[in-house]
C-alpha positions, -999 to 999 in steps of 0.1 A, spaced: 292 -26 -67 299 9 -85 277 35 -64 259 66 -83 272 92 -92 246 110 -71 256 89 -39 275 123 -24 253 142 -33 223 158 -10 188 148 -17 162 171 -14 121 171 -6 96 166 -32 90 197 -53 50 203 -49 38 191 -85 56 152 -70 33 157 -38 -6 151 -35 -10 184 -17 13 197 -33 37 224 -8 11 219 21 12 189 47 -18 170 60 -43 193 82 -26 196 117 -64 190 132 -93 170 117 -127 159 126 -148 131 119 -179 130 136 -183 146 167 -147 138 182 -115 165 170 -84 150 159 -47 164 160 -21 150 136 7 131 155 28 112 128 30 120 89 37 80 72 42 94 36 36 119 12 35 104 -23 26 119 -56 -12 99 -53 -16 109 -18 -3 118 18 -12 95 52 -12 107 84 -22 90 122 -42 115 140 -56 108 177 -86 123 199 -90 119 237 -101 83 230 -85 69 201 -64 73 169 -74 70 129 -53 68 103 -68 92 71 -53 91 36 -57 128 16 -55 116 -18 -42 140 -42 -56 179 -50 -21 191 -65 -24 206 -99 1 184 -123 14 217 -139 -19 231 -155 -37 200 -152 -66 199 -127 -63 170 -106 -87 177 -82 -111 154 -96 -90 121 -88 -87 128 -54 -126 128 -50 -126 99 -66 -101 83 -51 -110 89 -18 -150 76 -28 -133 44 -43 -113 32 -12 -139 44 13 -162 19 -6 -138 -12 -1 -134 -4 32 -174 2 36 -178 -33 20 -150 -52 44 -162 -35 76 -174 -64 88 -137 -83 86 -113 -80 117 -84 -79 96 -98 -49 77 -98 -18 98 -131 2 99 -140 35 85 -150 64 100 -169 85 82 -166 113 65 -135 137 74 -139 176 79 -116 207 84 -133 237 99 -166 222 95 -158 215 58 -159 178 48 -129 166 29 -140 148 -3 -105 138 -13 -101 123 19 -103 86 34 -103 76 70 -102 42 93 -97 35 129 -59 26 140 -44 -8 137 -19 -11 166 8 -31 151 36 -31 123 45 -39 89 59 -70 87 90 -81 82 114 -96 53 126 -119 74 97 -117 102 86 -153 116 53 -150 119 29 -172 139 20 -203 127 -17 -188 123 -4 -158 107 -8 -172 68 -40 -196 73 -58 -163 89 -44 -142 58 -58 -168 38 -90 -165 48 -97 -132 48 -87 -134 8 -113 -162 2 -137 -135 19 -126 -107 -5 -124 -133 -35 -161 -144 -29 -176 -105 -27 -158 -101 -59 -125 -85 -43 -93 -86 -58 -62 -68 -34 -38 -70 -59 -12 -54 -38 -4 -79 -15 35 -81 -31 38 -51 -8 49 -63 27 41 -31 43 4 -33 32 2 -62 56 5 -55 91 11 -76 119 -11 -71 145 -4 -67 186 -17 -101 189 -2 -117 157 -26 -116 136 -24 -105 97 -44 -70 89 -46 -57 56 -46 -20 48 -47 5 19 -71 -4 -7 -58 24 -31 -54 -6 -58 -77 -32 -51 -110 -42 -83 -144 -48 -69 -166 -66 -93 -188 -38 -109 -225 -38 -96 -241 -43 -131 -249 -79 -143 -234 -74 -177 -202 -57 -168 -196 -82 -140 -198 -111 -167 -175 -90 -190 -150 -87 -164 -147 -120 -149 -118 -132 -167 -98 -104 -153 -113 -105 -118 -99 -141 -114 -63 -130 -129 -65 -101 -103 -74 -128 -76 -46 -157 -90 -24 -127 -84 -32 -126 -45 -27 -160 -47 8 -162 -57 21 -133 -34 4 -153 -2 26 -181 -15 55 -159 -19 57 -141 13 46 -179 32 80 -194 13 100 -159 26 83 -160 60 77 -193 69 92 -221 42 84 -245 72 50 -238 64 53 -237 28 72 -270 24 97 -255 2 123 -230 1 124 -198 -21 143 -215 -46 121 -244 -48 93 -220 -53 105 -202 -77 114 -235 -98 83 -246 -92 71 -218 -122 40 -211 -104 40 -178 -119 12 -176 -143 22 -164 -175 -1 -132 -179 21 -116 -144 53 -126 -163 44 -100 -191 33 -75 -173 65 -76 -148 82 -73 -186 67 -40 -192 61 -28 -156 99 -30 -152 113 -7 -175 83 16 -160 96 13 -125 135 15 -133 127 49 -156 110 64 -126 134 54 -102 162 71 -126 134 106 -133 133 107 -98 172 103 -87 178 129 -116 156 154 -101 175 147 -66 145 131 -50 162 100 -46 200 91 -47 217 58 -58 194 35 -70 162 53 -68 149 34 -41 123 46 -19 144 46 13 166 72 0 143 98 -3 142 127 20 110 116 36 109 78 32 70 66 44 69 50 80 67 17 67 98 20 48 118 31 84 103 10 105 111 -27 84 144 -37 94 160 -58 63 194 -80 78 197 -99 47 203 -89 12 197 -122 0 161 -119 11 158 -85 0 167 -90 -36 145 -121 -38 115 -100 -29 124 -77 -53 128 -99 -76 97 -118 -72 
């Protein structure tokens, strides 16, 4: 395969309008309730928001500062409130699922509370795998926890992302990061109005727990990954949007590997500071790889 041009050359950090806080990292020290945290791990630092793992004398949280960074002159402040209010409310609304981890409360710095700021307890465990055999409880107990989300009017919607599902010390799945996920909206009329796309969002979780069961356990599944995918369970309203969402994602790839952000192909694991769960999933098999991506 012909390599970039950019392959040689040195990649650099994210200048501070490509960072949600812009030149500054997350707080070295935060508190949420009574108990002071200090900030042992940084997993990313993304243009929406930076996540860090913080621990106190008695446990850990994980807290997501979504974005305050100016874009150029554009204040964009006000997403970050928002986005912080949205997730918090998902994870408020799920907080009595084991496989979701709790919330905290609210997050201060010097007393201040953080409004563009999220937080939930620690979930000891790791992203899972490509190639990850998980136990044979593993996709019924994912399963379940959907049809809980999918009967409060949940949609994930980024399950496709195998680092947003961790595998817990004891096997089982959790789910974090609610940064895309629909809730049905609380009034009667815009729920009706919206219930076509709220069970599209849902058909979508569908068909990734189907995907990463054929990757993960085709045992399970009763079919391999080619099998699946001639199968055309696909429905047809994901095939158009992976038409335009494509282009989107190979544009950005190429911005970013022009800007020196990223080398090669613009993937994420070439950037200077690729986010934890990027470094810690070990892929052995391209084969694999490329059918996720391709999926």
């Amino acid at each position: 395969m012909t390599q970039s041009h950019n392959t040689d050359r040195a990649i650099k950090a994210r200048p501070p309008y490509l960072r949600a806080l812009g030149a500054a990292d997350p707080p070295e020290q935060i508190e949420v309730g009574a108990e002071i945290f200090h900030r042992i791990e940084i997993y990313k630092h993304d243009s929406w928001a930076a996540t860090a793992l913080y621990q106190s004398a008695s446990r850990k949280v994980v807290c997501k500062f979504n974005r305050r960074q100016r874009l150029f002159v554009i204040p964009m402040s006000w997403l970050g409130r928002r986005l912080a209010k949205r997730e918090s409310r998902f994870l408020d609304a799920l907080s009595d699922l084991e496989n979701v981890p709790n919330p905290v409360g609210p997050v201060s710095v010097e007393g201040k509370i953080l409004a563009n700021a999220a937080a939930h307890d620690y979930v000891e465990g790791r992203p899972v795998g490509d190639e990850e055999r998980v136990n044979d409880d593993f996709f019924p107990k994912l399963e379940q926890t959907l049809a809980v989300l999918h009967e409060r009017g949940i949609a994930y919607i980024d399950l496709h992302k195998s680092e947003n599902i961790l595998v817990g010390l004891d096997g089982s799945p959790h789910l974090i990061d609610f940064q895309a996920s629909y809730m049905r909206p609380k009034s009667r009329v815009l729920a009706r109005l919206t219930r076509r796309l709220e069970r599209m969002l849902q058909e979508l979780d569908s068909y990734h727990l189907k995907k990463h069961l054929t990757l993960k356990r085709p045992d399970i599944a009763g079919y391999t990954w080619d099998e699946f995918n001639q199968r055309n369970e696909r429905p047809e309203w994901i095939k158009l949007h992976r038409k335009l969402a494509t282009p989107f994602r190979m544009f950005r790839r190429k911005l970013l590997v022009l800007l020196g952000v990223r080398k090669n192909q613009g993937f994420v694991d070439s950037e200077h500071f690729p986010e934890a769960a990027v470094r810690l999933r070990h892929v052995s098999s391209d084969a694999v790889s490329k059918a996720r991506k391709a999926a």
